[in-house]
C-alpha positions as CSV (number, residue, x, y, z in Angstrom):
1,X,-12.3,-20.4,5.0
2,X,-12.1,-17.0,4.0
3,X,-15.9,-16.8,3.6
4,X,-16.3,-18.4,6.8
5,X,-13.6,-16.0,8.8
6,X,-16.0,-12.6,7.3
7,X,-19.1,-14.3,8.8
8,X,-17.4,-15.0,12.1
9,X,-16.3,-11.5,12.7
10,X,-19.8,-10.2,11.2
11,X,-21.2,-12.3,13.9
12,X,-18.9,-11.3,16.6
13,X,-19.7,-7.5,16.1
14,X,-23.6,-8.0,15.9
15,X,-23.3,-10.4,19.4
16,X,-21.2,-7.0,20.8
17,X,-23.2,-4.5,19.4
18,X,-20.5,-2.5,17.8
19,X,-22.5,-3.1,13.6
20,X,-23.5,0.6,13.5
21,X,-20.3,1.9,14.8
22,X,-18.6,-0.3,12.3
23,X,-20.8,0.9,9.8
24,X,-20.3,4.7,10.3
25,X,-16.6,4.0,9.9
26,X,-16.9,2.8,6.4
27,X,-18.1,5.9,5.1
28,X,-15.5,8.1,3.4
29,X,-15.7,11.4,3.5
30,X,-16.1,13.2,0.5
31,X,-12.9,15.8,1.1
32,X,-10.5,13.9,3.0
33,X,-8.9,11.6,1.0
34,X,-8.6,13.7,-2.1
35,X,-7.5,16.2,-0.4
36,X,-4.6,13.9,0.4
37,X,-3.9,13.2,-2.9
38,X,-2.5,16.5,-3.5
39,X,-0.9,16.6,-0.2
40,X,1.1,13.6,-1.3
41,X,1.7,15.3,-4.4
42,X,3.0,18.3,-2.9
43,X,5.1,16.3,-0.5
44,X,7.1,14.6,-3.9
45,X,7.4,18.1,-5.3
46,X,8.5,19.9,-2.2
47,X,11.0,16.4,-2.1
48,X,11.9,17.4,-6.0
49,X,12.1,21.5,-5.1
50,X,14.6,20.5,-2.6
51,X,17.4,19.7,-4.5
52,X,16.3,21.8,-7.4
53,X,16.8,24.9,-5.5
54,X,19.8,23.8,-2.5
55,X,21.4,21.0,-4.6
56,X,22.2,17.7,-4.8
57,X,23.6,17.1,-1.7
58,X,20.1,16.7,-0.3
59,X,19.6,13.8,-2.6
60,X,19.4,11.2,-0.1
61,X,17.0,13.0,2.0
62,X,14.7,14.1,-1.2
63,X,15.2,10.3,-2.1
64,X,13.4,8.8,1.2
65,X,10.6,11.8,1.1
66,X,9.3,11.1,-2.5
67,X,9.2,7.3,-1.9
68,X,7.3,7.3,0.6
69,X,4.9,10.4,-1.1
70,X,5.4,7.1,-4.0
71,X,3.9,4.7,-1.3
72,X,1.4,7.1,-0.2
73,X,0.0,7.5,-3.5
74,X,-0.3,3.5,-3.8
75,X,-2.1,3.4,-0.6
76,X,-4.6,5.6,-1.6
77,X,-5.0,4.0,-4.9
78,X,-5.6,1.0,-3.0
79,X,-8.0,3.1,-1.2
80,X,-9.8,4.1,-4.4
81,X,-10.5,0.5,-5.5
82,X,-12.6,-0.1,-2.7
83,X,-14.5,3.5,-3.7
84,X,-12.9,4.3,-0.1
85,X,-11.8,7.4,-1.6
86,X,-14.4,8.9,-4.0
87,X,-17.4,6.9,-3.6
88,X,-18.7,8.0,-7.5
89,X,-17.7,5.1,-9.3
90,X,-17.3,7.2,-12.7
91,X,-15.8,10.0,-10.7
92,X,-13.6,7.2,-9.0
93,X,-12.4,5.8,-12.0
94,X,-11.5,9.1,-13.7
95,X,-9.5,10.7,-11.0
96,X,-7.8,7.9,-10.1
97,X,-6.0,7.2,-13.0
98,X,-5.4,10.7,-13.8
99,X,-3.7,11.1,-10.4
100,X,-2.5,7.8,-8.7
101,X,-2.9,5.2,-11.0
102,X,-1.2,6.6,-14.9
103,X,1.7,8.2,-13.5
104,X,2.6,5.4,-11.7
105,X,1.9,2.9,-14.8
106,X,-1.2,1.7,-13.8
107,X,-4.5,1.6,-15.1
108,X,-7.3,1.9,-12.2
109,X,-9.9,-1.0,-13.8
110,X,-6.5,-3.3,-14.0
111,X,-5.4,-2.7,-10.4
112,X,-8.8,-2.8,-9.2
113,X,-9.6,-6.5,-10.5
114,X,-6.2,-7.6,-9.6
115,X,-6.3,-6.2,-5.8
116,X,-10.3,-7.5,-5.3
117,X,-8.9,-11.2,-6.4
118,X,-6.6,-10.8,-3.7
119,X,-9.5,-10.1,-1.1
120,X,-11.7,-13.1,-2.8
121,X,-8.7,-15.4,-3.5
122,X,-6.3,-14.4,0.0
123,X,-4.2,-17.1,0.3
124,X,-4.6,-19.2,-2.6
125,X,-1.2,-19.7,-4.9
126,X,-2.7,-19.8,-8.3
127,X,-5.2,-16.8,-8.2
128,X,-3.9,-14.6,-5.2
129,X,-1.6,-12.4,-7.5
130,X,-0.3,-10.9,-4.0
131,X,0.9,-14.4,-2.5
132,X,4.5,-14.2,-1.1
133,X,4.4,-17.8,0.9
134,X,7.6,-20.2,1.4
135,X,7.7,-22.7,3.7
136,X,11.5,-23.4,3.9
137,X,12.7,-19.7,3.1
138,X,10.6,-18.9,6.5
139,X,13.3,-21.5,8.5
140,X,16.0,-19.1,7.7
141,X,16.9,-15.7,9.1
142,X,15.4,-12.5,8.9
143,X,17.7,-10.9,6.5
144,X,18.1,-14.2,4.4
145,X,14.2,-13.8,3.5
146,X,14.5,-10.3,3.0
147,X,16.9,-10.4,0.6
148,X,15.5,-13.4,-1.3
149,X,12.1,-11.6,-1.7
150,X,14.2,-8.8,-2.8
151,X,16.2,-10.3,-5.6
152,X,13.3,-11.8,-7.1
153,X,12.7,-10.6,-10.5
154,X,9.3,-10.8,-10.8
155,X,8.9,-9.0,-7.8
156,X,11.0,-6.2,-8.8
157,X,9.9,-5.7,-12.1
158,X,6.1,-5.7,-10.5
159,X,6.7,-3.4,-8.1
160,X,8.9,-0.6,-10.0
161,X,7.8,-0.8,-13.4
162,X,3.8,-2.2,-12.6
163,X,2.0,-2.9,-15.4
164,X,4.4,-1.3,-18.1
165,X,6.0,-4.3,-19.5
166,X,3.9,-6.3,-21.7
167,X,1.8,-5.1,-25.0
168,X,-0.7,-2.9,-22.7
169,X,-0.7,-0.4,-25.4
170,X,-3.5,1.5,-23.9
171,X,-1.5,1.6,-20.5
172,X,1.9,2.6,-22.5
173,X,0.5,5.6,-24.3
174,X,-1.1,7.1,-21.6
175,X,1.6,6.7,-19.3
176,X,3.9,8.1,-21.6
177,X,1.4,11.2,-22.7
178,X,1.0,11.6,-18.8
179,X,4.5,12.0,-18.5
180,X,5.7,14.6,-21.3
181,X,2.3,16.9,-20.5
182,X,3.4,16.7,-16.8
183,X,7.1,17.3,-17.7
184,X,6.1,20.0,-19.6
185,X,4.1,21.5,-17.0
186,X,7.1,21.3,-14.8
187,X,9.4,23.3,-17.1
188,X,7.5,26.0,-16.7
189,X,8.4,26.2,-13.0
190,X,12.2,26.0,-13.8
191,X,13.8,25.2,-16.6
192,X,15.8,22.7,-14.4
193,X,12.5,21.4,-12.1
194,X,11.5,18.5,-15.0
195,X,15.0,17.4,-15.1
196,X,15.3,17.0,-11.1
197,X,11.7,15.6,-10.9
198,X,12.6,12.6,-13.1
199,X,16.3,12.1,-11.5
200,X,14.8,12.3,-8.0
201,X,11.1,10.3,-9.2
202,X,13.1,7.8,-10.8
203,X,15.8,6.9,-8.1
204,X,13.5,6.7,-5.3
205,X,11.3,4.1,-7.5
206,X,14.2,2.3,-7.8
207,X,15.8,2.2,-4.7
208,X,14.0,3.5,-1.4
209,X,10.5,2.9,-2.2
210,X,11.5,-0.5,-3.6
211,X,13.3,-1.1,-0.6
212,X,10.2,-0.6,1.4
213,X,7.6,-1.7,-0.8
214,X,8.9,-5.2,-0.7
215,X,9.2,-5.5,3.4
216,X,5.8,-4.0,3.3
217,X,4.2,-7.0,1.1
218,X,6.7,-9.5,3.6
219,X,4.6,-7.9,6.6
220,X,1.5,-8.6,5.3
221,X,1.3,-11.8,5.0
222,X,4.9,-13.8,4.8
223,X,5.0,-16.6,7.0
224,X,1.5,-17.4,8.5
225,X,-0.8,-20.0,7.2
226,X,-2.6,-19.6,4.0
227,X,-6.8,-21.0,4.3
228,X,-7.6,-18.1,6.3
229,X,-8.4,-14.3,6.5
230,X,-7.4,-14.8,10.1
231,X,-4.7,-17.1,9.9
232,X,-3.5,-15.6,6.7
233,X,-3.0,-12.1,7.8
234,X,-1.6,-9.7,10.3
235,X,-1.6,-6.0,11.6
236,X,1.5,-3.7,12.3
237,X,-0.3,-0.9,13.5
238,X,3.3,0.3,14.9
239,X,4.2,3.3,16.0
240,X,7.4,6.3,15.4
241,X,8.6,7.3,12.7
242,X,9.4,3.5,11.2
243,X,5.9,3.5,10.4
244,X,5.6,6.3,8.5
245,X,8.1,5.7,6.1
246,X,6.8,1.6,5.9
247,X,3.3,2.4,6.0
248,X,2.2,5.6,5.5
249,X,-1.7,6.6,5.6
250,X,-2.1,3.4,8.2
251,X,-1.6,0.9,5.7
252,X,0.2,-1.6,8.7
253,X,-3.6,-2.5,9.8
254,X,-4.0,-5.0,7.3
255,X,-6.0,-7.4,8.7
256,X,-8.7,-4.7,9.6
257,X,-8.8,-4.0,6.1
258,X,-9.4,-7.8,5.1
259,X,-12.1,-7.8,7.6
260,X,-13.4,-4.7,6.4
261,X,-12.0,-3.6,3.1
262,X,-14.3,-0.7,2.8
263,X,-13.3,1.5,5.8
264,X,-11.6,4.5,4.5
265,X,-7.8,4.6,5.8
266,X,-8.2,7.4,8.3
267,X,-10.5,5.3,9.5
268,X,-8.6,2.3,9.9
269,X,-7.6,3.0,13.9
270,X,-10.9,3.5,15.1
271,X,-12.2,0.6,13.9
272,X,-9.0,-1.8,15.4
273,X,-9.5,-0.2,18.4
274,X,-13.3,-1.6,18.0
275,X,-12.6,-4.9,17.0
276,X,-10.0,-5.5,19.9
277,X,-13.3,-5.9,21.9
278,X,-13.6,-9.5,20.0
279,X,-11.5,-12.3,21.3
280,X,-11.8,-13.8,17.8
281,X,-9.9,-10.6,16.6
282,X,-8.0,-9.8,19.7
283,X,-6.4,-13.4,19.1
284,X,-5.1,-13.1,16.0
285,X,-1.6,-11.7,14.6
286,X,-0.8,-8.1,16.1
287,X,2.7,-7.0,15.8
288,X,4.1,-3.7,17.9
289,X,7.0,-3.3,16.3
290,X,8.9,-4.0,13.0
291,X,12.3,-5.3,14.1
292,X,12.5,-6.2,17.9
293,X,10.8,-8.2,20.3
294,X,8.3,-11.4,20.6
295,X,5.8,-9.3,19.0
296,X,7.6,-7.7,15.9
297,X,6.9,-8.4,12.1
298,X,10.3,-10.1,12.0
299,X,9.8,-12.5,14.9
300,X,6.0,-13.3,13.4
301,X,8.4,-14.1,9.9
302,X,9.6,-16.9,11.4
303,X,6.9,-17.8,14.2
């Protein structure tokens, strides 16, 4: 089904004459997305400098900021294992993990083979390390699912520790040689910066990002019908301020991306906007909103 869904919309675009402008999209370009890296990077240590410099009473606010910088810089790992964001595969791999994937205790081939089974395997519950997919939890409310999803321990240790727990030794050592060079680094800004970095770093993990992370992976895919790319998957390309701190760098157009995993993220708009020309993808799950409304993720939960 998944095969056949990619051959459909391939179709579709050809029949509409839209392939080249499809194609154009999928080229990254060679600044942008590293160039965001650091951004991201600067927003978590502007989010660190904040209470380092005014105190902690700006906690909760530094709190929100560096999880979503923490969300950011999983997007554009994600981004990276499609060679969406340096299209040197070499070059790829080596900035990657020095920059998104290490410090976040991750190595880029590992996330990269687990993220392209999800592509190849959407859907299916032995191989699709991604799937989040309960019939009778969907009958309940909202909130009930949310908080189930939340409480799961495997979910939680995935999502804030990664790939740290287990006998990756190779993973372990240079996370934890990332982290004392970096930490070092940061003590030469103030003697009080590295401190702050890993209070504020480590809390947001924790807490905000995991709060987000979690209702992110829900609004990808939690409760539509596995067998499908189309059936399988929606879009939340919403809009305000919800959607930067749930999906930063447009990472609500999710189906797009199943369609067409190799359009960069900056990208990602233009080429909805495109595909909305197709009733085969004009058809399929589009939510405007996260929380209210016929058409919001947490109606399409339960719908």
């Amino acid at each position: 089904m998944i095969e056949n869904d990619i051959k459909k919309i391939r179709e579709s675009v050809r029949k509409e004459s839209i392939n080249q402008d499809i194609s154009i999209l999928t080229k990254p370009s060679r600044y942008k997305s590293p160039a965001y890296v650091f951004i991201c990077w600067g927003v978590i240590f502007a989010s660190v400098g904040l209470v380092d410099v005014l105190g902690y009473q700006f906690i909760v606010f530094s709190i929100i900021v560096c999880s979503v910088g923490q969300r950011a810089i999983g997007n554009l790992l994600h981004d990276a294992s499609h060679y969406s964001l340096i299209t040197s595969r070499p070059l790829a791999k080596w900035f990657s993990n020095l920059f998104l994937a290490i410090p976040t205790g991750q190595l880029f081939c590992d996330y990269q083979k687990v993220h392209l089974a999800h592509h190849r395997y959407l859907g299916d519950h032995m191989l699709d390390n991604d799937f989040i997919h309960d019939i009778e939890l969907s009958k309940r409310s909202a909130l009930h699912i949310y908080a189930r999803t939340l409480l799961r321990c495997k979910i939680f240790m995935g999502t804030c520790f990664s790939d740290l727990i287990g006998t990756n030794i190779k993973l372990q050592s240079c996370f934890i040689i990332w982290w004392v060079v970096f930490l070092m680094l940061c003590d030469f800004i103030s003697p009080t910066f590295a401190y702050s970095f890993v209070v504020v770093w480590l809390i947001s993990r924790f807490t905000f990002f995991y709060l987000i992370t979690v209702f992110r992976e829900l609004t990808d895919h939690f409760g539509l019908e596995p067998g499908g790319v189309f059936s399988f998957t929606r879009n939340a390309p919403c809009k305000g301020i919800l959607r930067f701190l749930i999906h930063p760098l447009n990472n609500g157009y999710h189906l797009t991306h199943h369609l067409y995993p190799h359009v960069p993220w900056y990208n990602l708009p233009k080429a909805h906007k495109l595909l909305l020309k197709l009733e085969l993808y004009a058809n399929a799950e589009h939510c405007d909103s996260y929380f209210s409304g016929k058409e919001s993720v947490l109606y399409s939960w339960k719908n």
